[in-house]
FIDO-183107 format. One record per atom (N, C-alpha, C): residue number from 1; residue in three letters; chain; atom name; x, y, z. Coordinates in nm, 3 decimals, padded with zeros to 5 digits. Example, Ala and Ser with C-alpha at 12.3 -4.5 7.8 and 13.67 -1.06 7.14 Angstrom:
2
{1 "ALA" "A" "N" {01.319 -00.569 00.780}}
{1 "ALA" "A" "CA" {01.230 -00.450 00.780}}
{1 "ALA" "A" "C" {01.320 -00.330 00.780}}
{2 "SER" "A" "N" {01.285 -00.225 00.708}}
{2 "SER" "A" "CA" {01.367 -00.106 00.714}}
{2 "SER" "A" "C" {01.290 00.003 00.787}}
//
This chain:
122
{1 "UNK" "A" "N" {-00.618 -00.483 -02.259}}
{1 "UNK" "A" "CA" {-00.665 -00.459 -02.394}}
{1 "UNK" "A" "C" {-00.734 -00.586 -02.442}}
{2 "UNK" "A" "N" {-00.842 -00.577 -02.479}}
{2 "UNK" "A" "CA" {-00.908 -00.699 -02.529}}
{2 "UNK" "A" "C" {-00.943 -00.668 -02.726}}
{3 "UNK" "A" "N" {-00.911 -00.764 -02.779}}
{3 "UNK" "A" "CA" {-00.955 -00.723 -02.966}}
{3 "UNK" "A" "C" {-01.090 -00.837 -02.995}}
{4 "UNK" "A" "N" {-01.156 -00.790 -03.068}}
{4 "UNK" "A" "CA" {-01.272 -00.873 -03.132}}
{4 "UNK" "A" "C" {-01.297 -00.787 -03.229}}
{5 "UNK" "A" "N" {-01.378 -00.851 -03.338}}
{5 "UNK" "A" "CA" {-01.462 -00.767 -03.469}}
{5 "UNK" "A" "C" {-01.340 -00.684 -03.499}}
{6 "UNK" "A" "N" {-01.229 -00.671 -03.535}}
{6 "UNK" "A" "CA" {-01.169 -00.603 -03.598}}
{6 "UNK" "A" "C" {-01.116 -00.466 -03.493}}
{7 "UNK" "A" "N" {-01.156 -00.479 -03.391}}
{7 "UNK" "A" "CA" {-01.124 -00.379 -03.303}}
{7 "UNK" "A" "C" {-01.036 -00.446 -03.213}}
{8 "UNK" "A" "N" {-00.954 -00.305 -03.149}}
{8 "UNK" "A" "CA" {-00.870 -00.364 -03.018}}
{8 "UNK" "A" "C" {-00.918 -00.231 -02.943}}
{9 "UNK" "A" "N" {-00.945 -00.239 -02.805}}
{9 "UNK" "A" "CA" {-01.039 -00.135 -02.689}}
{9 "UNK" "A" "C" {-00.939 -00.172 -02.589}}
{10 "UNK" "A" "N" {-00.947 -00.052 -02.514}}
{10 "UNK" "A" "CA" {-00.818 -00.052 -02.385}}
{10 "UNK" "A" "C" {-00.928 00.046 -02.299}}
{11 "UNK" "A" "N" {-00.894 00.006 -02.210}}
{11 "UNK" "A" "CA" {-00.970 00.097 -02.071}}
{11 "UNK" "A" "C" {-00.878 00.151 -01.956}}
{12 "UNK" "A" "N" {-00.880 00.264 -01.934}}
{12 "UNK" "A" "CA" {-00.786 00.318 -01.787}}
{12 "UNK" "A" "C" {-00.912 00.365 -01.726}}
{13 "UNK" "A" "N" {-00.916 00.302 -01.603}}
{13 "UNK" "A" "CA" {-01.019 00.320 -01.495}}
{13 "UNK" "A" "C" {-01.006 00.323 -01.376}}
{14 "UNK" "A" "N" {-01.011 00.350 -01.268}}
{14 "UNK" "A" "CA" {-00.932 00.355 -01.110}}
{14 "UNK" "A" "C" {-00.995 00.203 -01.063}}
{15 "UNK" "A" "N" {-00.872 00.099 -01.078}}
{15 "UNK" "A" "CA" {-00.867 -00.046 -01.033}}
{15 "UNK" "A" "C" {-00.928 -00.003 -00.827}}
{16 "UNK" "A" "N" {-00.872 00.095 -00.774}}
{16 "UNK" "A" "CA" {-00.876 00.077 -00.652}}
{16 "UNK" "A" "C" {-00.889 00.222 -00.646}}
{17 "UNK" "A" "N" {-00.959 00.303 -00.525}}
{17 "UNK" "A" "CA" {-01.002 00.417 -00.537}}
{17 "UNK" "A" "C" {-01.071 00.405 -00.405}}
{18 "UNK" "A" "N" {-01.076 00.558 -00.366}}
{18 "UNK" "A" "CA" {-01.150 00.618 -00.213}}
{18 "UNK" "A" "C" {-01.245 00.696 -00.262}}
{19 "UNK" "A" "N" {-01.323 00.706 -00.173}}
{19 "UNK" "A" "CA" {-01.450 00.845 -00.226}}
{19 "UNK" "A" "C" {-01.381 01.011 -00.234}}
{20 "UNK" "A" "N" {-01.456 01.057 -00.296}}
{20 "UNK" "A" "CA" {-01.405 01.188 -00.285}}
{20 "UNK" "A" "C" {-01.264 01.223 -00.352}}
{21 "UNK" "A" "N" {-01.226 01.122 -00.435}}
{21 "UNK" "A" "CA" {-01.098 01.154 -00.544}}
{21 "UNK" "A" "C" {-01.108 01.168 -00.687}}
{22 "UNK" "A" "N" {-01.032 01.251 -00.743}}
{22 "UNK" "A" "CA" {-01.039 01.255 -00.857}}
{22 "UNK" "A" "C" {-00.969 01.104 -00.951}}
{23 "UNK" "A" "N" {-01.037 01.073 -01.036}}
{23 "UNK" "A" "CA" {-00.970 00.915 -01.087}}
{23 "UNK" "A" "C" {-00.978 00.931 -01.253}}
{24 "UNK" "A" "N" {-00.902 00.889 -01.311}}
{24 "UNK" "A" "CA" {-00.907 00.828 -01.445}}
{24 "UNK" "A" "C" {-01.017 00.745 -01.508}}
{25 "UNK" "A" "N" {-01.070 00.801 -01.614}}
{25 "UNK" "A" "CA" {-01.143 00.679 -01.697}}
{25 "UNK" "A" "C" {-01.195 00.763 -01.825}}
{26 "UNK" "A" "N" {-01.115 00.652 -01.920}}
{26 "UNK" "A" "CA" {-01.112 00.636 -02.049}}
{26 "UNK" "A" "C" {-01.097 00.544 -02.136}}
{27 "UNK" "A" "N" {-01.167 00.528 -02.254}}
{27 "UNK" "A" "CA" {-01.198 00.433 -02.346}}
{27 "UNK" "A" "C" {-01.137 00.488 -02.465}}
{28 "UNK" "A" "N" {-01.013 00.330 -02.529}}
{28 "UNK" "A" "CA" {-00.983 00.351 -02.644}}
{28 "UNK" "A" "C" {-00.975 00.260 -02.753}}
{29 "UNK" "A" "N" {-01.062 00.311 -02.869}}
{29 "UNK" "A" "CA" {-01.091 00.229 -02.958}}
{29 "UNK" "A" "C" {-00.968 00.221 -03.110}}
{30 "UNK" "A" "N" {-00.950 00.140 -03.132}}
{30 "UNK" "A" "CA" {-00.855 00.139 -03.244}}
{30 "UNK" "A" "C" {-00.904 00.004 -03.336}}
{31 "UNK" "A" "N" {-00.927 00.071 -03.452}}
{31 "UNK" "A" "CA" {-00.953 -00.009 -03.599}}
{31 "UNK" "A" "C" {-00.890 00.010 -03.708}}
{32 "UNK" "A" "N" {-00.772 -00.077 -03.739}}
{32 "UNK" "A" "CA" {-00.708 -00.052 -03.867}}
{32 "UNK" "A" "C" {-00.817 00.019 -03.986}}
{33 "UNK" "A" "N" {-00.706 00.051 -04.013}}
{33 "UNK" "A" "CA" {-00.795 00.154 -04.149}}
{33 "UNK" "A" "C" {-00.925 00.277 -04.125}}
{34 "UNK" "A" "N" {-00.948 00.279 -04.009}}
{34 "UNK" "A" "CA" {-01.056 00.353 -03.985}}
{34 "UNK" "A" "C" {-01.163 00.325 -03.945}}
{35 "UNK" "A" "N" {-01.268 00.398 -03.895}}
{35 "UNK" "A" "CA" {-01.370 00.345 -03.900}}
{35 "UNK" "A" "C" {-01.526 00.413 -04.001}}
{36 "UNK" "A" "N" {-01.536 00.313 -04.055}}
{36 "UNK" "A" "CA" {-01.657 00.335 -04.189}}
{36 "UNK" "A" "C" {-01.807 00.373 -04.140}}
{37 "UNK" "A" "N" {-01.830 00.419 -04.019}}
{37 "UNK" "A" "CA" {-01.965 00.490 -03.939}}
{37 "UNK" "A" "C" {-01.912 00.523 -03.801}}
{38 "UNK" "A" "N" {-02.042 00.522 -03.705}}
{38 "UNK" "A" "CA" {-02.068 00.537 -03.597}}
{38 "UNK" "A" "C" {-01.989 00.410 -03.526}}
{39 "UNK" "A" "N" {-01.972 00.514 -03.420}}
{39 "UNK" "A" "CA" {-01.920 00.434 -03.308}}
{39 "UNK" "A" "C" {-02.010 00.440 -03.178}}
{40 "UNK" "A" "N" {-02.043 00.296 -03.167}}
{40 "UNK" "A" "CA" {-02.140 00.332 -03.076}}
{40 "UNK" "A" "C" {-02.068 00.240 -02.906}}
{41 "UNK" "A" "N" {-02.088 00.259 -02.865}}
{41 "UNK" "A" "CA" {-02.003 00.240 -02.697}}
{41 "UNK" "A" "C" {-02.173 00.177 -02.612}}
{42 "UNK" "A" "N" {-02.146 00.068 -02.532}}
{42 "UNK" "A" "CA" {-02.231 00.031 -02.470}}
{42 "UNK" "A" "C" {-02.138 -00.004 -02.344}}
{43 "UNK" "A" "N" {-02.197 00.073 -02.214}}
{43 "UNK" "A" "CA" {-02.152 00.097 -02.084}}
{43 "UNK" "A" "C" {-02.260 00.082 -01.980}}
{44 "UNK" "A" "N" {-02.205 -00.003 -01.902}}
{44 "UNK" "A" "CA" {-02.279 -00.067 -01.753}}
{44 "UNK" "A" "C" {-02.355 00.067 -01.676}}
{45 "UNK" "A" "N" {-02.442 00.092 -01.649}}
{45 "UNK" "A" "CA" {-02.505 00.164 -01.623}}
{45 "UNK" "A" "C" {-02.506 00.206 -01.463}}
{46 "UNK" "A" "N" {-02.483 00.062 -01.376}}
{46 "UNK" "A" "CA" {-02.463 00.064 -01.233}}
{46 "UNK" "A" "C" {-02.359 00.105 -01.263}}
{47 "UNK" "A" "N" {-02.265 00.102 -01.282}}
{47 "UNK" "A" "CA" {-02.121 00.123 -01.255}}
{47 "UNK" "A" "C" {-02.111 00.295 -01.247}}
{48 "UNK" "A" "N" {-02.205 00.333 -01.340}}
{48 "UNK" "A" "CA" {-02.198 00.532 -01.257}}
{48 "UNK" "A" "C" {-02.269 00.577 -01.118}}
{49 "UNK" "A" "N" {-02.321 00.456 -01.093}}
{49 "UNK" "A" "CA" {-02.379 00.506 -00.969}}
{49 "UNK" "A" "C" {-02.249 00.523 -00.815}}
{50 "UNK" "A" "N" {-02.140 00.514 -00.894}}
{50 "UNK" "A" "CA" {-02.002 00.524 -00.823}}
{50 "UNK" "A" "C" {-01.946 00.643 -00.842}}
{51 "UNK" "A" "N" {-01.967 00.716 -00.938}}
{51 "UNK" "A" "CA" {-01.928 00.812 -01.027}}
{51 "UNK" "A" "C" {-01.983 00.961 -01.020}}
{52 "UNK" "A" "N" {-01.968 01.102 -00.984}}
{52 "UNK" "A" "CA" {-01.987 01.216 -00.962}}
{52 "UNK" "A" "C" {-01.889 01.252 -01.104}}
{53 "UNK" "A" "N" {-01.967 01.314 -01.208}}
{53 "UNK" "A" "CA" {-01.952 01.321 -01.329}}
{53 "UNK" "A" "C" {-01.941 01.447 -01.309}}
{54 "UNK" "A" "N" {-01.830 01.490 -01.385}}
{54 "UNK" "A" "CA" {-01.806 01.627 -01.399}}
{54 "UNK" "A" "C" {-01.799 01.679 -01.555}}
{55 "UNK" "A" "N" {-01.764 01.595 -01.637}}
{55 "UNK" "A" "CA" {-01.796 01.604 -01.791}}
{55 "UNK" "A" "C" {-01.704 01.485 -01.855}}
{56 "UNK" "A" "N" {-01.768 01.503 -02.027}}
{56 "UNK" "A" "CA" {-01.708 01.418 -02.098}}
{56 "UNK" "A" "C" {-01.658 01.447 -02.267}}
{57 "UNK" "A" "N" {-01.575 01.371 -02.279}}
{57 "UNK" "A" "CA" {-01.511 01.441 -02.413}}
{57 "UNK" "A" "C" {-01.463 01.330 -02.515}}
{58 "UNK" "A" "N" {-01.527 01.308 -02.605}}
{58 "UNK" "A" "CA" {-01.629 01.383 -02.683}}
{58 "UNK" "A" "C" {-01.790 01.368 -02.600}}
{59 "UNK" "A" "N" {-01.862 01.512 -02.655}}
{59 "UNK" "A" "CA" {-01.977 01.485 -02.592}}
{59 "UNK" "A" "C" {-02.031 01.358 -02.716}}
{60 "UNK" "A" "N" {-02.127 01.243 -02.705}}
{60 "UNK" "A" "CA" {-02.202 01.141 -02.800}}
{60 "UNK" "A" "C" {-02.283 01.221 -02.838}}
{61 "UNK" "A" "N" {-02.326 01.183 -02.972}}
{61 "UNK" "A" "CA" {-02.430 01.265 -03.074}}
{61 "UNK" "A" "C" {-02.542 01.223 -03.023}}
{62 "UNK" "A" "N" {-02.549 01.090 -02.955}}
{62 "UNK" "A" "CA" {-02.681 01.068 -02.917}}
{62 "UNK" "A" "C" {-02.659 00.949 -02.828}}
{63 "UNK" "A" "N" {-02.749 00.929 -02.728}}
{63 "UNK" "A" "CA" {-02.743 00.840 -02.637}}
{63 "UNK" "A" "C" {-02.909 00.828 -02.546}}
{64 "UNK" "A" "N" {-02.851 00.677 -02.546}}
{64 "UNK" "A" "CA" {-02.975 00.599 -02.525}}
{64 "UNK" "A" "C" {-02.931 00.495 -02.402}}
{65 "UNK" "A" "N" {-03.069 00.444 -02.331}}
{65 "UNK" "A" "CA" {-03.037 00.322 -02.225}}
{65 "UNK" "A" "C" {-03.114 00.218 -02.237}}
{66 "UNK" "A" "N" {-03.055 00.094 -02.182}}
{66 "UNK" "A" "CA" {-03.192 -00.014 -02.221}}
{66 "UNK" "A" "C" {-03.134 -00.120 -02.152}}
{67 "UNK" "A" "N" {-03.218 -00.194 -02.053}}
{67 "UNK" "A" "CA" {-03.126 -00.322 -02.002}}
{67 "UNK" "A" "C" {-02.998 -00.337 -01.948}}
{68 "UNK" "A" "N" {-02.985 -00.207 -01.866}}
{68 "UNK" "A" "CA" {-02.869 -00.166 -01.746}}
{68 "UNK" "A" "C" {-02.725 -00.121 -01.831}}
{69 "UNK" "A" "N" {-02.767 -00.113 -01.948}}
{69 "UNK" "A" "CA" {-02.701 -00.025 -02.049}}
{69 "UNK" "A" "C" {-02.712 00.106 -02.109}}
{70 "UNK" "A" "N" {-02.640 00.217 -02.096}}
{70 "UNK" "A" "CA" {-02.622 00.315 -02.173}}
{70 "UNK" "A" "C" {-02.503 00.348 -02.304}}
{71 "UNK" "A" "N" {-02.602 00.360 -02.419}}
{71 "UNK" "A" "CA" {-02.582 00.352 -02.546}}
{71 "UNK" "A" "C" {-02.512 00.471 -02.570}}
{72 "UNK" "A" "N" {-02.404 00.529 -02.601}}
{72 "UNK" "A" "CA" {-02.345 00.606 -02.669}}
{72 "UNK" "A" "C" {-02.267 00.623 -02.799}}
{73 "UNK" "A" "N" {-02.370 00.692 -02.873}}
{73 "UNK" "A" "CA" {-02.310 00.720 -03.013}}
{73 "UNK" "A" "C" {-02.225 00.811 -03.076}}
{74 "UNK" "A" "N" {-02.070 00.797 -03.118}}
{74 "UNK" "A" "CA" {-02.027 00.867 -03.179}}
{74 "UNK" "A" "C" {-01.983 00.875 -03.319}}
{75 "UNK" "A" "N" {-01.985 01.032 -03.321}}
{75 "UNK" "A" "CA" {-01.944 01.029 -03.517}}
{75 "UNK" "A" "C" {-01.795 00.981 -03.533}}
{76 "UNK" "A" "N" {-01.747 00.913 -03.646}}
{76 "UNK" "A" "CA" {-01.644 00.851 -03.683}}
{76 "UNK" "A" "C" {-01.544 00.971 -03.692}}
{77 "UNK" "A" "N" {-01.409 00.942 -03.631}}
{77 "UNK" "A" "CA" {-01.289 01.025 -03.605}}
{77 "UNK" "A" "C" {-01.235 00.997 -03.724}}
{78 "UNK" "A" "N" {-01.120 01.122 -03.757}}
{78 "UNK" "A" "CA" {-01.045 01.077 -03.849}}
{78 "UNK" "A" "C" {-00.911 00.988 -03.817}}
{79 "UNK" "A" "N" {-00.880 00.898 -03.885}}
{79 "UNK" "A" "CA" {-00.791 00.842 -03.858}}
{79 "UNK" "A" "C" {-00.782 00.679 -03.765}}
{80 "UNK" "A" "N" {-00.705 00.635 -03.713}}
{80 "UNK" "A" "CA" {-00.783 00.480 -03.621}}
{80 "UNK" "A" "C" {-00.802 00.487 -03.550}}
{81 "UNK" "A" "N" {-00.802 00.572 -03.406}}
{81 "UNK" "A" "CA" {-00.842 00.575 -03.320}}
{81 "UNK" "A" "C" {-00.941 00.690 -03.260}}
{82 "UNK" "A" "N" {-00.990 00.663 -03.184}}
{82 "UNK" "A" "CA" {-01.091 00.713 -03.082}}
{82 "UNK" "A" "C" {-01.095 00.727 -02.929}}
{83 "UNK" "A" "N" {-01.104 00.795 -02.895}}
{83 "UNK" "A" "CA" {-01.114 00.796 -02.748}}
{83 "UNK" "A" "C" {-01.210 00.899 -02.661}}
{84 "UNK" "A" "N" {-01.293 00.825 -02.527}}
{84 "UNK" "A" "CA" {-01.409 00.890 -02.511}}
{84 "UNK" "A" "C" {-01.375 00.870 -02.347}}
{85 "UNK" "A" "N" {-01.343 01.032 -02.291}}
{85 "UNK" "A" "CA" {-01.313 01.016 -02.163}}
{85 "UNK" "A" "C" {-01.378 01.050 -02.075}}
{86 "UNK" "A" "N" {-01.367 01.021 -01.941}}
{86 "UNK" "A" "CA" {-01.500 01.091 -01.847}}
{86 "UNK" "A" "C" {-01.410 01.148 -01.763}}
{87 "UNK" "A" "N" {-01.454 01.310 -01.690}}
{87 "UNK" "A" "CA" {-01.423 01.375 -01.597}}
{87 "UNK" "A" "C" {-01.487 01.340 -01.476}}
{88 "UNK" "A" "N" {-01.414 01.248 -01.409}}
{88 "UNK" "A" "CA" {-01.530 01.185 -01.267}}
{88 "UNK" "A" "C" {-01.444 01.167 -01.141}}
{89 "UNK" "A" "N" {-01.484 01.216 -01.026}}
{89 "UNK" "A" "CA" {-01.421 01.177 -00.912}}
{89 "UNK" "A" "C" {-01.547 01.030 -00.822}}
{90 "UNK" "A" "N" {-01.488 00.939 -00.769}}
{90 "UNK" "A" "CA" {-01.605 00.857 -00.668}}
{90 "UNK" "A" "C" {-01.627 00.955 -00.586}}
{91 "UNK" "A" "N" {-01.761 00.901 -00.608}}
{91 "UNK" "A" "CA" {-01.902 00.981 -00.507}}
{91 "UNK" "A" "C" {-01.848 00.986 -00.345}}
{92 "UNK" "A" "N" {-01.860 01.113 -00.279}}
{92 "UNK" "A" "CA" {-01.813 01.098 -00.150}}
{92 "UNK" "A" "C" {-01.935 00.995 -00.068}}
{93 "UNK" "A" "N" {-01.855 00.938 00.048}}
{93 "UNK" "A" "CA" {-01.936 00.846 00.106}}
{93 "UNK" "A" "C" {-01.923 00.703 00.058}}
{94 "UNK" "A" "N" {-01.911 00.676 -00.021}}
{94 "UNK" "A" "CA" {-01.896 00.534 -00.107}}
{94 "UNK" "A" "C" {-01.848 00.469 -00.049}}
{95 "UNK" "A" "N" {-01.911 00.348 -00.022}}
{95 "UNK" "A" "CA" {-01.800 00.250 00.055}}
{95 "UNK" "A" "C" {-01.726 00.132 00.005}}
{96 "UNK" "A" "N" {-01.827 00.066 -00.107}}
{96 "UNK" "A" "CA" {-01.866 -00.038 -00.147}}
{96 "UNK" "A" "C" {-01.813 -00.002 -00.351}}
{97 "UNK" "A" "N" {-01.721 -00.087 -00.401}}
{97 "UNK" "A" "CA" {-01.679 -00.109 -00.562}}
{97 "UNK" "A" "C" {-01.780 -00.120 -00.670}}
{98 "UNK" "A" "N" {-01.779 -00.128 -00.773}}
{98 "UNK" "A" "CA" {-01.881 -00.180 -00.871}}
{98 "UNK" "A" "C" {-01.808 -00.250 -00.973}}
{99 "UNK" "A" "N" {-01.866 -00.329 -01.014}}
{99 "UNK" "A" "CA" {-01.815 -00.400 -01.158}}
{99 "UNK" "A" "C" {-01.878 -00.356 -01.218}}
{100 "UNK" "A" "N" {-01.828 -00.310 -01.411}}
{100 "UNK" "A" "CA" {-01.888 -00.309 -01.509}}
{100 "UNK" "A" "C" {-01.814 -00.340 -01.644}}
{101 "UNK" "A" "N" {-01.901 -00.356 -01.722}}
{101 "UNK" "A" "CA" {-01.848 -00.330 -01.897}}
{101 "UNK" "A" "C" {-01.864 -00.227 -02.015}}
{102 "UNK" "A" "N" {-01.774 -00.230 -02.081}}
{102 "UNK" "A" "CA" {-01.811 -00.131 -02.194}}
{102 "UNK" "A" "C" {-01.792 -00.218 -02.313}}
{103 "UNK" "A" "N" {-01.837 -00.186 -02.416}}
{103 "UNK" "A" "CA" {-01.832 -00.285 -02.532}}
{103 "UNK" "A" "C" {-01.801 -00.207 -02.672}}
{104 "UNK" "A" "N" {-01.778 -00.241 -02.783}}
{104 "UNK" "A" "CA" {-01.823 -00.176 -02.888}}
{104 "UNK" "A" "C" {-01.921 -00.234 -02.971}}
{105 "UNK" "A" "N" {-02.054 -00.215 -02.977}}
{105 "UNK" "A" "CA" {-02.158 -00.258 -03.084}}
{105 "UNK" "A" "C" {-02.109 -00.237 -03.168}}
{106 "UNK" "A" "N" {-02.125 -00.364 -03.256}}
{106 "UNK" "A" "CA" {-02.217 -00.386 -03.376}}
{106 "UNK" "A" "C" {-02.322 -00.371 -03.413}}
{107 "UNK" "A" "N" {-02.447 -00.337 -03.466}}
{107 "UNK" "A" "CA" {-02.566 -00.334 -03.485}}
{107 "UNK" "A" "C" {-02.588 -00.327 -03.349}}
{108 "UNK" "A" "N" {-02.702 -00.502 -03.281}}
{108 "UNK" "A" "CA" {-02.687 -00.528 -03.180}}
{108 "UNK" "A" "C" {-02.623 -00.593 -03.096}}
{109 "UNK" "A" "N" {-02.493 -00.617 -03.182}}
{109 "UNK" "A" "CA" {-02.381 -00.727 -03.087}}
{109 "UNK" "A" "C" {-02.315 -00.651 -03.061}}
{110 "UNK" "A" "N" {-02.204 -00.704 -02.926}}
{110 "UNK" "A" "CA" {-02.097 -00.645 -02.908}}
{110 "UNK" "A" "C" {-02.003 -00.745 -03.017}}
{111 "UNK" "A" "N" {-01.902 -00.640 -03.019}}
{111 "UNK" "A" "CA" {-01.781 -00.659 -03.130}}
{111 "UNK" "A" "C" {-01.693 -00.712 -03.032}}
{112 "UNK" "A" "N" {-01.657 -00.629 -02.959}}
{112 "UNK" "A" "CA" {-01.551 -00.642 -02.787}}
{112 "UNK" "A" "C" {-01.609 -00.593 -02.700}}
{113 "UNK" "A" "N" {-01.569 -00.671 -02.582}}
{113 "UNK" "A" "CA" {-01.625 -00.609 -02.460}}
{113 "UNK" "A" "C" {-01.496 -00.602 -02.329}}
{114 "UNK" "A" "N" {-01.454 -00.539 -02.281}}
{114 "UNK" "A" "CA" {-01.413 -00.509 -02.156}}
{114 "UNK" "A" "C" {-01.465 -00.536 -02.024}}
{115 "UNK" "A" "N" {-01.482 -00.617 -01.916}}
{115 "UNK" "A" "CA" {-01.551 -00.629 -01.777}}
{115 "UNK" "A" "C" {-01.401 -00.559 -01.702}}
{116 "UNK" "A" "N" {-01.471 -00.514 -01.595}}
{116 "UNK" "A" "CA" {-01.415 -00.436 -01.492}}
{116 "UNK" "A" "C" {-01.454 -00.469 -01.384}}
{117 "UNK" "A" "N" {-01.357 -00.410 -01.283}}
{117 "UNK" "A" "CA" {-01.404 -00.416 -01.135}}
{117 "UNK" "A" "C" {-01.362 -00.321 -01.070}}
{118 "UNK" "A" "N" {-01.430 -00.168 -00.961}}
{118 "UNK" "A" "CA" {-01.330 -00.096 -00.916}}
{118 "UNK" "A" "C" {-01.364 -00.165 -00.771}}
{119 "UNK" "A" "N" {-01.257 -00.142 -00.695}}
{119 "UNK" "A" "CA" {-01.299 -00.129 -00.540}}
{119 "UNK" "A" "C" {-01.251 -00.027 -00.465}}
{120 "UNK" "A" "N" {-01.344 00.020 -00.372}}
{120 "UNK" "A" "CA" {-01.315 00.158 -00.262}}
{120 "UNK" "A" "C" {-01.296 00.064 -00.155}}
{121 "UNK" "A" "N" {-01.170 00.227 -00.101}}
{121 "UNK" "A" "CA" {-01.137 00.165 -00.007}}
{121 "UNK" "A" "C" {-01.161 00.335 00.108}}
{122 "UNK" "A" "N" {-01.208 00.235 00.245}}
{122 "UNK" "A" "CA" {-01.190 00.330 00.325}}
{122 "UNK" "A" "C" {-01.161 00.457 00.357}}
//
């Protein structure tokens, strides 16, 4: 769990993983008192090229990419937390891990950011 800008973000992601499995990954945002707009999520873009996406929940109202980043915007939940999960197994064949990050913007800053690392194994 890492906190900045008033946020604390937690990530469950498959630390270690084979191709062709189903794995965990989810993002959770928590801000006392709520949050007063959009939540917007900025995520490593290589890091899906590991990833056979099967869906996600909540779908983002809108999403954008720019500079090995994909921008995802969501409408403000009720209450402090949030959470934005992906239905993904690693891509069969995969041999090789990826590192990435997710963050929560500010405008254009990140507030918090998370770095990761998965690795496949054999």
């Amino acid at each position: 769990m890492e906190k900045g800008g008033g946020y604390e973000l937690d990530l469950t992601y498959p630390r270690i993983a084979r191709s062709g499995l189903d794995v965990p990954w989810a993002v959770t945002v928590h801000r006392d008192g709520g949050f007063d707009g959009e939540i917007v999520l900025a995520i490593t873009t290589s890091y899906f090229e590991v990833l056979e996406m099967r869906g996600r929940l909540p779908e983002p109202s809108s999403e954008t990419a720019g500079d090995g980043l994909a921008y995802l915007t969501f409408d403000p939940p009720p209450g402090d937390e949030f959470t934005f999960a992906l239905d993904v197994r690693i891509r069969a064949g995969r041999q090789w891990g990826e590192s990435g990050s997710v963050s929560v913007m500010e405008g254009e800053n990140s507030a918090v950011t998370i770095y990761f690392d998965a690795w496949l194994v054999p």
